[in-house]
Backbone as CSV, one residue per row, in Angstrom:
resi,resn,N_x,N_y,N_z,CA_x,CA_y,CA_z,C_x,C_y,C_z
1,UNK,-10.561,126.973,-46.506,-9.724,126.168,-45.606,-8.358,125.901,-46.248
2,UNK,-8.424,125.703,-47.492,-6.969,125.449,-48.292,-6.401,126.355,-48.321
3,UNK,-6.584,127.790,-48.848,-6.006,129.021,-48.748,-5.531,129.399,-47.302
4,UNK,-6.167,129.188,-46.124,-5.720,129.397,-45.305,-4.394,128.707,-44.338
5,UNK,-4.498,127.581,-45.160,-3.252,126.398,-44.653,-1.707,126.329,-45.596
6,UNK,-2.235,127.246,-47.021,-0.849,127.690,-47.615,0.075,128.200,-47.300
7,UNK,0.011,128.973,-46.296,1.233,129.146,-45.819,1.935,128.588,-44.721
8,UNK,1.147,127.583,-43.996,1.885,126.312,-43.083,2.962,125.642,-44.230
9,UNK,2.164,124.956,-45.659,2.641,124.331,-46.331,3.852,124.304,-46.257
10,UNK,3.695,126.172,-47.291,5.045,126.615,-47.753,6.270,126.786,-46.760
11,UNK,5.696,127.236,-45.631,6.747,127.404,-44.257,7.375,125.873,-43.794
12,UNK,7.005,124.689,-44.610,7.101,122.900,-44.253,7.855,123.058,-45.253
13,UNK,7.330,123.536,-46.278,8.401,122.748,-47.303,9.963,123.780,-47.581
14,UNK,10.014,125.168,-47.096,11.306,125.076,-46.990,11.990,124.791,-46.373
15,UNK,11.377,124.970,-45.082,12.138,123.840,-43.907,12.614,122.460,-44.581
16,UNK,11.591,122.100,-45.114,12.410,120.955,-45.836,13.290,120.533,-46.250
17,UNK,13.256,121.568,-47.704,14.321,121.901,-48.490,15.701,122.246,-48.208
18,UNK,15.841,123.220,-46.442,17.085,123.672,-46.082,17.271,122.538,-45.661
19,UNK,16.865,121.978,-44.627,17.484,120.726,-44.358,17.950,119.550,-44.481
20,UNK,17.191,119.526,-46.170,17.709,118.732,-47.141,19.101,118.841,-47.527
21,UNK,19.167,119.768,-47.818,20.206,120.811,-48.773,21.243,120.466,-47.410
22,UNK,21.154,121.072,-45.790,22.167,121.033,-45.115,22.586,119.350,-44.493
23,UNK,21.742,118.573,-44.782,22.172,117.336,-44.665,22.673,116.262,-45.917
24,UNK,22.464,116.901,-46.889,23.565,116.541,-48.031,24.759,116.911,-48.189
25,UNK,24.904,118.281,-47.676,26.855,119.083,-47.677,27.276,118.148,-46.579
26,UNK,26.559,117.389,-45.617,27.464,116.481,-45.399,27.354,115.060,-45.490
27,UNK,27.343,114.784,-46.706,27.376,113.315,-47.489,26.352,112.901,-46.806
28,UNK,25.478,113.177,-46.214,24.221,112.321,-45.634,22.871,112.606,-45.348
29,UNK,22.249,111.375,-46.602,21.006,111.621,-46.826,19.707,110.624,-45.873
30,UNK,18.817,111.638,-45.705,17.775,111.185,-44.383,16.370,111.289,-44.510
31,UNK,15.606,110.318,-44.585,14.379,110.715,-44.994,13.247,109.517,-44.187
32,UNK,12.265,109.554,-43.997,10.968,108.651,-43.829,10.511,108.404,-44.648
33,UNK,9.717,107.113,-44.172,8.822,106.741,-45.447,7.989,105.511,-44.562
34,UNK,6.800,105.391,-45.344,6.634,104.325,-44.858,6.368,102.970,-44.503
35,UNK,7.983,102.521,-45.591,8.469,100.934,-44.813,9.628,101.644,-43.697
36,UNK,9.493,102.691,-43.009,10.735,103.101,-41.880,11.707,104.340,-42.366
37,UNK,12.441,104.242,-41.377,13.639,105.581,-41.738,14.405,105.153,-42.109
38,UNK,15.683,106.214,-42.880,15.927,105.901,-44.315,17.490,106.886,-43.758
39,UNK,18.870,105.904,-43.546,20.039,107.091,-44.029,21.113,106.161,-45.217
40,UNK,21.672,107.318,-45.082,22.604,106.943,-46.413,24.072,108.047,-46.216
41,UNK,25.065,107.374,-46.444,26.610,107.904,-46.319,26.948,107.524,-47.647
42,UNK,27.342,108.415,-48.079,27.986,108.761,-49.118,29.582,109.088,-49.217
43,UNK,29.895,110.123,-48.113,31.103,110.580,-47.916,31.939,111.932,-49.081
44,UNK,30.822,111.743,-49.835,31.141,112.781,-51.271,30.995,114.017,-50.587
45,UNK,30.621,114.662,-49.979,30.658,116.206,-49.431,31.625,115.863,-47.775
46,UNK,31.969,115.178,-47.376,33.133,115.374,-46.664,34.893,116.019,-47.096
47,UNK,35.129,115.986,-45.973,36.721,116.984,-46.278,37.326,115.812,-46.941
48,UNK,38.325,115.635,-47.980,39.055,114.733,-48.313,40.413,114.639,-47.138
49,UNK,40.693,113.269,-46.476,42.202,113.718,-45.643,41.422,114.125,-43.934
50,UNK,40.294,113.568,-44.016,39.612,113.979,-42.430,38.570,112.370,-42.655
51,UNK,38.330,112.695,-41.010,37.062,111.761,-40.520,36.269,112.420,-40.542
52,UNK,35.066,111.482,-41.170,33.771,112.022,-42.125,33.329,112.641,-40.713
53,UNK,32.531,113.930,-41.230,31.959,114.581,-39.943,30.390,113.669,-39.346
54,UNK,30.765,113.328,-38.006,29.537,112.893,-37.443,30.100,111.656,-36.769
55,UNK,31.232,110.887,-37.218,31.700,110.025,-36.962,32.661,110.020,-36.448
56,UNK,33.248,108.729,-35.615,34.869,108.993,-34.662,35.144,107.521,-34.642
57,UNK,36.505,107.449,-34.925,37.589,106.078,-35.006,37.385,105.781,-33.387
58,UNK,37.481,104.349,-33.640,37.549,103.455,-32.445,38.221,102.589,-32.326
59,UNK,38.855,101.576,-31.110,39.567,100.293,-31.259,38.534,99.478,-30.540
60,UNK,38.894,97.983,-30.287,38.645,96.826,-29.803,40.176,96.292,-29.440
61,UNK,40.693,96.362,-28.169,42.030,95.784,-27.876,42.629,96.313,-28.777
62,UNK,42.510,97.782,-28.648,44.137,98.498,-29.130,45.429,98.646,-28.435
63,UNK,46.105,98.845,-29.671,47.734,98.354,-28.839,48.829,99.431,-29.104
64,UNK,47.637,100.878,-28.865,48.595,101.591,-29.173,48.990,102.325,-30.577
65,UNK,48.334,101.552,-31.494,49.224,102.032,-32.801,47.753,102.413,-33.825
66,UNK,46.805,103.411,-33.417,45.046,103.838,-33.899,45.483,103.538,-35.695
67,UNK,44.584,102.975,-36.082,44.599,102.949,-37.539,44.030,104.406,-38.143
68,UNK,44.525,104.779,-39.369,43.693,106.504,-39.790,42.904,105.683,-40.596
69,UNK,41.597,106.372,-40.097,40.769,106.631,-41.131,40.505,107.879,-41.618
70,UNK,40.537,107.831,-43.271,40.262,109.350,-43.857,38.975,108.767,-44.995
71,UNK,38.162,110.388,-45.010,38.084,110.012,-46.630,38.922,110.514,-47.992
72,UNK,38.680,109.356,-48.651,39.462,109.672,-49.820,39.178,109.653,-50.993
73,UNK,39.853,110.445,-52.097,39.472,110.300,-53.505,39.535,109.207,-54.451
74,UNK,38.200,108.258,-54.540,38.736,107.358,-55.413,37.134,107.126,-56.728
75,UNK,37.270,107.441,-57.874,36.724,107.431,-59.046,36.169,106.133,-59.382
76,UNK,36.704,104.677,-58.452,35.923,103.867,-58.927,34.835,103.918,-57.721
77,UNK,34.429,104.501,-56.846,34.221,104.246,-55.457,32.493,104.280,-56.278
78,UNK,31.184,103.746,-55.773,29.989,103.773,-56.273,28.995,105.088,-56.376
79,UNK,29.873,105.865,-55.506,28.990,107.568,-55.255,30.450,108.535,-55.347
80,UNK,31.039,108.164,-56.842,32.815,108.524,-56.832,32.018,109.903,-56.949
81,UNK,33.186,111.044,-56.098,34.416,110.926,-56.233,34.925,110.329,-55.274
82,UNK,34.660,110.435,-53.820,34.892,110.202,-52.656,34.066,108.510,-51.936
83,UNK,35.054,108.004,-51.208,34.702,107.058,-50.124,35.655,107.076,-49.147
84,UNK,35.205,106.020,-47.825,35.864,106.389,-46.488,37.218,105.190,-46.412
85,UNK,38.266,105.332,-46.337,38.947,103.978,-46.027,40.052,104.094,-44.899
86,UNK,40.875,102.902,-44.816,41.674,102.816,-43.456,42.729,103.190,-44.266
87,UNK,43.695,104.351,-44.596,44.957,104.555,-44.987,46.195,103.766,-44.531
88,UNK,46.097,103.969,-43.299,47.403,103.637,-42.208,47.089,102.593,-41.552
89,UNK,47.744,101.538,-41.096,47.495,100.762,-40.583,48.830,99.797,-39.821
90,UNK,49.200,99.593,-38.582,50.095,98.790,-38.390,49.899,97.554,-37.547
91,UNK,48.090,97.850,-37.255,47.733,96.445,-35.775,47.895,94.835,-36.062
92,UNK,47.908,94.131,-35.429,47.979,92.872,-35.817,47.186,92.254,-34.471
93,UNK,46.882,90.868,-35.045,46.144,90.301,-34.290,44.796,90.370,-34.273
94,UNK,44.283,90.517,-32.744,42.844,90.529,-32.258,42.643,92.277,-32.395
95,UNK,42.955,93.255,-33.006,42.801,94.619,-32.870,42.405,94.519,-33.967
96,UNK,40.727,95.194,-33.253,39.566,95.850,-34.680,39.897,96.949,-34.186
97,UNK,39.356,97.649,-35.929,39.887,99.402,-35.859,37.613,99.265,-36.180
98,UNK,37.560,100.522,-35.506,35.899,100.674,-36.068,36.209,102.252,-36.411
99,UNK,35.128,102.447,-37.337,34.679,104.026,-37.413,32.618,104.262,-36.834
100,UNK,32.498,105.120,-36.060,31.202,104.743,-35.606,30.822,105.889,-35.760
101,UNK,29.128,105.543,-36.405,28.504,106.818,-36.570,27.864,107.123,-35.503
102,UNK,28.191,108.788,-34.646,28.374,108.886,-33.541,26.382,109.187,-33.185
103,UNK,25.773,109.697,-34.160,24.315,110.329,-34.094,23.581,109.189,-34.474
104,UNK,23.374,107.759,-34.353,22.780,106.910,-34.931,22.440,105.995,-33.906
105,UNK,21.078,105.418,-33.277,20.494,104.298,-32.993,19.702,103.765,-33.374
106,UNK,19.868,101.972,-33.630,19.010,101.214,-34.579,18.897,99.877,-33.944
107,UNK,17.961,99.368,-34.362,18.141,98.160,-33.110,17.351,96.687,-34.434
108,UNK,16.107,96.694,-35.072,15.722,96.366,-36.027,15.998,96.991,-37.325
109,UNK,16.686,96.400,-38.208,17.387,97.243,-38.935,17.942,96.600,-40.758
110,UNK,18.362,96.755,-41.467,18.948,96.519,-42.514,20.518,97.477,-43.070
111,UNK,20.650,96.621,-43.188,22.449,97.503,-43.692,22.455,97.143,-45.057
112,UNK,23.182,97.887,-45.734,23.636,97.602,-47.089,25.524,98.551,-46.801
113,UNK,26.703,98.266,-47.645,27.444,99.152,-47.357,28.153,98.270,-48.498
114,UNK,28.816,99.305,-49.029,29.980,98.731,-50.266,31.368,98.805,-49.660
115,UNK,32.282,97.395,-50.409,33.419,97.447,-49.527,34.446,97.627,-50.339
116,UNK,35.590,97.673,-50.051,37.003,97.509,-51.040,37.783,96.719,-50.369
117,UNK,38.290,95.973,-50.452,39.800,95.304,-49.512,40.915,95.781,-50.578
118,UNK,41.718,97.100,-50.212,42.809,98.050,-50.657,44.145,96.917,-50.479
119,UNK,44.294,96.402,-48.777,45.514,96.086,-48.877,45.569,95.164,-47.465
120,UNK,46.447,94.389,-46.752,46.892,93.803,-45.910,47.323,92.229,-45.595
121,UNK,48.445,92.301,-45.042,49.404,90.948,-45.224,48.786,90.184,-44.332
122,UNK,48.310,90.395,-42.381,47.523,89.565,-42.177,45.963,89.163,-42.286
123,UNK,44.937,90.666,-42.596,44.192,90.586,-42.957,43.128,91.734,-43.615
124,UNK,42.485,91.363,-44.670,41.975,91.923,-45.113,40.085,92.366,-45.098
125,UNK,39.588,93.100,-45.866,38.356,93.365,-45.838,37.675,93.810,-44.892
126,UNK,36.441,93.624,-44.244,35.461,94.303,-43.127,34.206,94.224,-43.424
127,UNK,33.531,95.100,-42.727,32.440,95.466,-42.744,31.587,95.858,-42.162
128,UNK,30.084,96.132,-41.917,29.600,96.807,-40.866,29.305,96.288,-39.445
129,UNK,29.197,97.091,-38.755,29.000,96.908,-37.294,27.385,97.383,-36.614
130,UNK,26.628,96.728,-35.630,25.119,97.372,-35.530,25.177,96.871,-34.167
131,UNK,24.127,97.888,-33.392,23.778,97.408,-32.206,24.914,97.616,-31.523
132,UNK,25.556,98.394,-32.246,27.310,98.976,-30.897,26.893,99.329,-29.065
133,UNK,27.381,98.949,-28.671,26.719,99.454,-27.514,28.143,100.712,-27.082
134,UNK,29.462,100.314,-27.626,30.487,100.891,-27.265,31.843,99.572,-27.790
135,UNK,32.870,99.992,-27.879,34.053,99.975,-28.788,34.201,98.165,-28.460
136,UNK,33.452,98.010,-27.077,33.662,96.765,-26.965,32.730,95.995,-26.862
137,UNK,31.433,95.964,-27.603,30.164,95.366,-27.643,29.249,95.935,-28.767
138,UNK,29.161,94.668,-29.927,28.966,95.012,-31.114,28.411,93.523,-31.596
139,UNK,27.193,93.652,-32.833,27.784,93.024,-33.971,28.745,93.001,-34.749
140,UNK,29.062,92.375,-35.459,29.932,92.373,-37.292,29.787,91.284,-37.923
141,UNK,29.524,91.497,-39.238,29.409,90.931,-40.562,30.823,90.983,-41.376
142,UNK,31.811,90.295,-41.614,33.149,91.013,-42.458,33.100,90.013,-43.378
143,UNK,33.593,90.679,-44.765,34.309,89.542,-46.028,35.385,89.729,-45.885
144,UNK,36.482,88.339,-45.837,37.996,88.467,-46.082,38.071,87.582,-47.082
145,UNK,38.636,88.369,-48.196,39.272,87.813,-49.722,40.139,86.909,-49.388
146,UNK,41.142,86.638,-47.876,42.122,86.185,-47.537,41.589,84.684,-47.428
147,UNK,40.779,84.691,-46.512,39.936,83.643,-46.272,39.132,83.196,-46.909
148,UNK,38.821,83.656,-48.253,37.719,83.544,-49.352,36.416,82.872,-48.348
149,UNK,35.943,83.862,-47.335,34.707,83.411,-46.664,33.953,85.028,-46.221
150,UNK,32.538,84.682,-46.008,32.383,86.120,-44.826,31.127,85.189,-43.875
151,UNK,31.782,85.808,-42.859,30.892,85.434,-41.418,30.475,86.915,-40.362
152,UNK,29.756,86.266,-39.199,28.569,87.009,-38.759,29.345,86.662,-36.868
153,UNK,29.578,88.035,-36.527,30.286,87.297,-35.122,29.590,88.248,-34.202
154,UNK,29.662,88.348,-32.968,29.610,89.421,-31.912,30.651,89.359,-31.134
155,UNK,31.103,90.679,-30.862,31.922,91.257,-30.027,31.330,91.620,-28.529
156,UNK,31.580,90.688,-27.923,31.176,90.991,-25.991,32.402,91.272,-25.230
157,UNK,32.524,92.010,-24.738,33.427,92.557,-23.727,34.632,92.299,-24.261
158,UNK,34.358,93.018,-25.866,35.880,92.986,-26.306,36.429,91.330,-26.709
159,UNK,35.664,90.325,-26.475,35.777,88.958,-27.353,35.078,88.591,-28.373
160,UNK,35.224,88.231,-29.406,34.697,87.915,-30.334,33.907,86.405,-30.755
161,UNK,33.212,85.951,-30.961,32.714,84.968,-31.340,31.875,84.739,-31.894
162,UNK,32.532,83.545,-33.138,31.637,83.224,-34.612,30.139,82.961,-34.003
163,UNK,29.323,83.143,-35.371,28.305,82.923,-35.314,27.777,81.857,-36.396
164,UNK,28.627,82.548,-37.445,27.911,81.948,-38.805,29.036,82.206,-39.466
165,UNK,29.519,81.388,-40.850,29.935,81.140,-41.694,29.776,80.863,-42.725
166,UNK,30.279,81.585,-44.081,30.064,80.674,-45.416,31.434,81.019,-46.409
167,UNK,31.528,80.212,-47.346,32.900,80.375,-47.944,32.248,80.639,-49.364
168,UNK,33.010,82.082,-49.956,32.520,82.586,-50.911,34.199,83.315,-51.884
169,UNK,34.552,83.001,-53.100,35.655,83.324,-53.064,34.875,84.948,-54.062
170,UNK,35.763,86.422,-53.919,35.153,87.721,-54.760,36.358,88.658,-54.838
171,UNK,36.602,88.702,-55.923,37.883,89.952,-56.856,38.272,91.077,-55.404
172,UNK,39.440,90.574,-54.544,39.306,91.970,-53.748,39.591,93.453,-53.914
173,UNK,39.784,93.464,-54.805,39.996,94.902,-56.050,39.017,95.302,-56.528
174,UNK,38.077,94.784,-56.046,36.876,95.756,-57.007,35.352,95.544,-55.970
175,UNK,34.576,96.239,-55.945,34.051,96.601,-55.033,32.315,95.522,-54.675
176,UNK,32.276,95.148,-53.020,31.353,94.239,-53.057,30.533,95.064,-52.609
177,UNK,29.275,94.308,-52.168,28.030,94.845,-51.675,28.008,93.920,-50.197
178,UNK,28.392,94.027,-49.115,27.279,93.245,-48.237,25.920,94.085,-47.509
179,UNK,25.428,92.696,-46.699,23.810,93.477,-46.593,23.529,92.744,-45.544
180,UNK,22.956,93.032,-44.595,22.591,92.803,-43.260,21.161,93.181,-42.962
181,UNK,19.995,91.945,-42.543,18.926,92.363,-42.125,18.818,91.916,-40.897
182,UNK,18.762,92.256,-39.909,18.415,92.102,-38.645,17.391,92.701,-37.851
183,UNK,16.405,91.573,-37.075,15.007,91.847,-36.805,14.769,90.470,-36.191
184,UNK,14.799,91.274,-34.774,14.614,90.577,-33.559,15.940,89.849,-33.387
185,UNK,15.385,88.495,-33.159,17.056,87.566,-33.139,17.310,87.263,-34.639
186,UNK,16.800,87.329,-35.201,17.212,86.720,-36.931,17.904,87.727,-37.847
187,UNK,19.142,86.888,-38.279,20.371,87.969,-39.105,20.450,87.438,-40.093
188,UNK,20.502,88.108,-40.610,20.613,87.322,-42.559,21.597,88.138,-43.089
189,UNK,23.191,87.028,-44.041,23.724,88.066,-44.199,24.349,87.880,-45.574
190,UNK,23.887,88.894,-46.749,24.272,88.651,-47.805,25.528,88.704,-48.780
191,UNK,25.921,88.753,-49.320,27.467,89.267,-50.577,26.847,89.727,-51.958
192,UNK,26.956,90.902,-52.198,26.420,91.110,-53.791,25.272,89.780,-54.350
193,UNK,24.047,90.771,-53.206,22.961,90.400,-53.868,22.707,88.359,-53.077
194,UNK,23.747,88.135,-52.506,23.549,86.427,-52.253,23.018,86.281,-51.061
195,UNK,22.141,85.510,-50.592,22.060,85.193,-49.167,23.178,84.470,-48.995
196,UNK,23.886,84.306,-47.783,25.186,83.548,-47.280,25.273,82.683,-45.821
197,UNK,24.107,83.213,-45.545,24.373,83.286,-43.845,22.776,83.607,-43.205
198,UNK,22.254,82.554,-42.255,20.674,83.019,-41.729,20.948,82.375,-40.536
199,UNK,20.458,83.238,-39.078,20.933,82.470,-37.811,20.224,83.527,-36.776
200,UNK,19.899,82.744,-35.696,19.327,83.487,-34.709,20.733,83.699,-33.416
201,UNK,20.190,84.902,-32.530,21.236,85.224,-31.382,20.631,86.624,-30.968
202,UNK,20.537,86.161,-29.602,20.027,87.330,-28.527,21.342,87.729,-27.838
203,UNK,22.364,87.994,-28.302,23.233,88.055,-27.165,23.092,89.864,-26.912
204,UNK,22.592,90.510,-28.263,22.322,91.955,-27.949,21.083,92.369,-28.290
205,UNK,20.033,92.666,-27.398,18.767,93.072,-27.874,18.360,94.703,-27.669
206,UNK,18.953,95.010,-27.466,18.863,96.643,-27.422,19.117,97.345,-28.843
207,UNK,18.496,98.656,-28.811,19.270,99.363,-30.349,20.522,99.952,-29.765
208,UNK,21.707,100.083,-31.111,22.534,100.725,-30.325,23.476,101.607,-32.301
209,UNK,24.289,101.719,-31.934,24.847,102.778,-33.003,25.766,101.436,-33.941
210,UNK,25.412,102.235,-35.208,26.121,101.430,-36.798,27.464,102.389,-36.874
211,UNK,28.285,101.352,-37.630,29.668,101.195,-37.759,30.256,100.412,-39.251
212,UNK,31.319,101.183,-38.813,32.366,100.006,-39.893,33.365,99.198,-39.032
213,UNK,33.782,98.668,-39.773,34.996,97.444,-38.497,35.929,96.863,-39.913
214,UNK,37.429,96.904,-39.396,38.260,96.226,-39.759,39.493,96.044,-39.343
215,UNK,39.803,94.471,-39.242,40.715,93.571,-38.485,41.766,94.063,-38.452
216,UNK,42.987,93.968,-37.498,44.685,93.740,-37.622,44.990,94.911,-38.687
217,UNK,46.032,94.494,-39.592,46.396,95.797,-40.568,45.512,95.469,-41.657
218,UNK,44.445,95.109,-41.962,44.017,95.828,-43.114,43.454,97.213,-43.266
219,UNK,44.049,97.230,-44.861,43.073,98.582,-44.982,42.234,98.388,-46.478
220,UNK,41.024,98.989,-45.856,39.639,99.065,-46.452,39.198,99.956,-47.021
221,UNK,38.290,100.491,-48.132,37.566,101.541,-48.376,36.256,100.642,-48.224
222,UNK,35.118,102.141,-47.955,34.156,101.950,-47.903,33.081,102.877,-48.280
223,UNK,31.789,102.527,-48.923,31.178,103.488,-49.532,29.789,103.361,-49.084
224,UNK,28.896,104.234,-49.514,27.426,103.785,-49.726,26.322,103.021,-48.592
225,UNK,27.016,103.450,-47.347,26.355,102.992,-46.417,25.144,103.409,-46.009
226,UNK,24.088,102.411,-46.008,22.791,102.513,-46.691,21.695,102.004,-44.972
227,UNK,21.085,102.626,-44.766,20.882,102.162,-43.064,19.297,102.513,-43.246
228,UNK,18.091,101.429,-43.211,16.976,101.508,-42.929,16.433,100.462,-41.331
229,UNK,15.739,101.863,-41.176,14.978,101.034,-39.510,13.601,100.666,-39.947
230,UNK,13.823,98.888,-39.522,12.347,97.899,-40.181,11.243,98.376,-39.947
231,UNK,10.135,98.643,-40.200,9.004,98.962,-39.778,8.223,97.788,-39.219
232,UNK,7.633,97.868,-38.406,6.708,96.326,-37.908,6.259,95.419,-39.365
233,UNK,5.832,96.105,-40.319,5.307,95.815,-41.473,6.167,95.045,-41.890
234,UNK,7.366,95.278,-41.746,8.887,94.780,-42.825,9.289,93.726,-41.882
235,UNK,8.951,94.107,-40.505,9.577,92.793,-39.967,8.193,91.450,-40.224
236,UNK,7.384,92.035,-39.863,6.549,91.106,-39.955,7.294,89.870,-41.608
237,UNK,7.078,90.616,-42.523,7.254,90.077,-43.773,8.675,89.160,-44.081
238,UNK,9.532,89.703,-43.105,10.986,89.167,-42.836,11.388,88.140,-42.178
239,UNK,10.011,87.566,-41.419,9.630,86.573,-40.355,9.291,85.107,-41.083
């Protein structure tokens, strides 16, 4: 019976292997397991000077003036050589720039994503976005160094409104961690390793596609975006 199933094996496991192999040339790694499914952005096998393949820039009340996102070469970045950031930037105001990963739905979920705040006079930093339904219906989690705080808002029909708050002051030159667990209505939202933030809100209960987001003119790098879907098991335990 074993001899006869060796060559299913072997015919599984290079399948494997190629698709391993072809979903790493593009910075993104994918796997099961089972506490859930498992991705990861890297951005290191993307084009340097392009939008990472799979993904496409977005606004929230754009005004005309799209922020670039590229990836770019930077050596301190956590999976250096490469991470993703906002180069260009001229919006002000209520204009979020997003980058959205276009092949992705998640609805119970955990984020992890490393940030940079590079640069901006009215505002700085970001962070991820979940449960997108489209450019104008979203979560977000953002740290602004400006504000020495990070909070937890949703975006409905293109308006925004707080959820949660905490004031945390962190080096905006050098690179944070936030982390997002969300499961069911309950969001928990951390800073390098801290809880900061725990709060319930149904305003989106559907799964919908993960993102990055950042305000007016800042510009951001971003790395290491780390995306597991909860398993009943994990939520249970998260409860």
């Amino acid at each position: 019976m074993v001899a006869r199933n060796l060559p299913n094996i072997t015919l599984f496991l290079v399948i494997a292997v190629v698709l391993s192999v072809f979903v790493a040339s593009c910075g993104l790694w994918r796997w099961q397991s089972e506490g859930g499914r498992y991705e990861v952005w890297t951005f290191d096998k993307d084009k340097a000077g392009s939008v990472p393949r799979g993904w496409k820039a977005a606004e929230t009340a754009g005004q005309g003036k799209a922020a670039t996102w590229q990836v770019i070469a930077d050596e301190s970045a956590p999976s250096h050589p490469q991470a993703v950031a906002i180069t260009a930037n001229e919006n002000r105001g209520r204009t979020y720039s997003l980058l959205v990963a276009e092949g992705t739905k998640y609805k119970d979920l955990q984020i992890r994503v490393m940030v940079k705040a590079d640069a901006g006079e009215e505002d700085q930093g970001g962070g991820p976005i979940w449960r997108a339904k489209d450019a104008d219906n979203y979560y977000i989690a953002r740290w602004n160094p400006l504000e020495n705080n990070v909070r937890v808002y949703f975006v409905k029909d293109g308006q925004r409104k707080q959820l949660g708050s905490a004031d945390v002051k962190a080096n905006p030159r050098t690179w944070h961690e936030i982390t997002i667990s969300h499961s069911k209505t309950k969001i928990v939202a951390s800073l390098d390793g801290k809880q900061m933030i725990e709060l319930e809100d149904s305003t989106f209960t559907e799964a919908g596609k993960v993102g990055l987001w950042v305000k007016a003119d800042g510009k951001t790098a971003f790395d290491n975006l780390w995306i597991a879907k909860l398993s009943p098991k994990a939520k249970d335990e998260s409860e």
